[in-house]
C-alpha positions as CSV (number, residue, x, y, z in Angstrom):
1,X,0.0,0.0,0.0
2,X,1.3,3.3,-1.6
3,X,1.7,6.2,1.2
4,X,-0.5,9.0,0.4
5,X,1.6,12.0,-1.5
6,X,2.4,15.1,0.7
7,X,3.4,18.9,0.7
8,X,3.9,19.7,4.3
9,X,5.5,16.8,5.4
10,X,8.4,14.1,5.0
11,X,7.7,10.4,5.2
12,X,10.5,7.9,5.7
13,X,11.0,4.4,7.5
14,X,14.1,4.6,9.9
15,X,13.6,1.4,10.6
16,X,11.0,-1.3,9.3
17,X,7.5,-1.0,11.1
18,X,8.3,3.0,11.9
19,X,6.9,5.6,10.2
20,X,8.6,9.0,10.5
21,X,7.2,12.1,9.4
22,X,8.5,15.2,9.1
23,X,7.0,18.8,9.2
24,X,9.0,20.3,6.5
25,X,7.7,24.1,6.8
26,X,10.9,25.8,8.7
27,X,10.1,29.4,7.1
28,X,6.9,29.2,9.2
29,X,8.1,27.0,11.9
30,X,5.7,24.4,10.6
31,X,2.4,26.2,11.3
32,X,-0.2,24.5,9.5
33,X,-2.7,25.3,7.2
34,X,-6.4,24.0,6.8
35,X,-4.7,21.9,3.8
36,X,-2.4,20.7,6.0
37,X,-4.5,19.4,8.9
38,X,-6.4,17.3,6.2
39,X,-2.7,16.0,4.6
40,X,-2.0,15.0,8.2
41,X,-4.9,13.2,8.6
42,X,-4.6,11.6,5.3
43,X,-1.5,9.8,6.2
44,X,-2.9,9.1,10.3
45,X,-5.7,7.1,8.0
46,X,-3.1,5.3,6.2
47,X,-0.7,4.8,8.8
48,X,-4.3,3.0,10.6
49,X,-4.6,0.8,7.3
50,X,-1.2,0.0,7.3
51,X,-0.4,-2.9,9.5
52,X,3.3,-3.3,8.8
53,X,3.4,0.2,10.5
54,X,3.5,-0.6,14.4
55,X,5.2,3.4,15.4
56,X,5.0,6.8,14.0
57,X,6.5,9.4,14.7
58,X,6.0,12.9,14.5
59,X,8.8,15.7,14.0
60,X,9.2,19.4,12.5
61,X,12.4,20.0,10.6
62,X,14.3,23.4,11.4
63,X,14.0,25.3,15.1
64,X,10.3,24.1,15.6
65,X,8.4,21.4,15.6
66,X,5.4,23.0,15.2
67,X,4.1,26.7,16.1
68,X,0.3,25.9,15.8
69,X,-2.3,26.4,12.9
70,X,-1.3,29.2,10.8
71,X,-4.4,32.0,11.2
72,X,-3.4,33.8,8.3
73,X,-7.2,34.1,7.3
74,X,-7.7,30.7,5.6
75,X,-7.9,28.6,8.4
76,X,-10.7,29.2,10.3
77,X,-13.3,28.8,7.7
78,X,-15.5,26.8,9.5
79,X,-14.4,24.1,12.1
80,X,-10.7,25.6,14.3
81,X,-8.5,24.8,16.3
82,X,-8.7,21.6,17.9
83,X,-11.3,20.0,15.9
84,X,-9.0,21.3,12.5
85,X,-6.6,18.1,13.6
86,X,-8.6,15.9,15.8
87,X,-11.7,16.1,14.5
88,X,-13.8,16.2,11.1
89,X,-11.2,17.3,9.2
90,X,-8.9,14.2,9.9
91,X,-8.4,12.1,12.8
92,X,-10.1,8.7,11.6
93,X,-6.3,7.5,11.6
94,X,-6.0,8.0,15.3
95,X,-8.8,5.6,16.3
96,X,-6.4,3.0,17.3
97,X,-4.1,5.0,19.1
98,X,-6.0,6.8,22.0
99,X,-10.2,6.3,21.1
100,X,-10.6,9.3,19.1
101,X,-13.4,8.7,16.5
102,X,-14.6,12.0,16.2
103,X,-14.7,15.6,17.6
């Protein structure tokens, strides 16, 4: 199974069954965007699919790991914040890993 493709982020396999992905935004210390969240939560849902992938880990590349959701103005549209990155707009990967189906 393919991993999904991504803008904001890095995927690579340090090891076999680890997942690493890297925020790759340093200009902006990795704030995210809307489009981000939902790339995020595109590879959580495959990362759930993915049996061979028993860890992932989550880094930012450059001074930050990650400052927050970028509020430039195209962000809070209509669900923020929280809810942006656990909730409708991409958690269904994160089921598994602590019970959180929905926000």
């Amino acid at each position: 199974m393919e991993p999904p493709k991504t803008t904001i982020c890095d995927l690579s396999f340090p090891e076999k069954n680890i997942l690493l992905v890297t925020l790759n935004q340093p200009r902006t210390l990795n704030c995210l965007k809307r489009a981000g969240h939902v790339e995020l939560g595109e590879v959580f849902a495959w990362m759930d699919k993915n049996p061979e992938i028993v860890v992932g880990v989550i880094t930012g590349s450059g001074r930050a790991f990650c400052a927050g959701a970028n509020l430039d103005g195209t962000f809070l549209t209509s669900q923020v914040l929280f809810c942006g990155l656990f909730g409708g707009l991409g958690c269904e990967g994160l089921g598994r890993y602590g019970g959180i189906d929905r926000c």
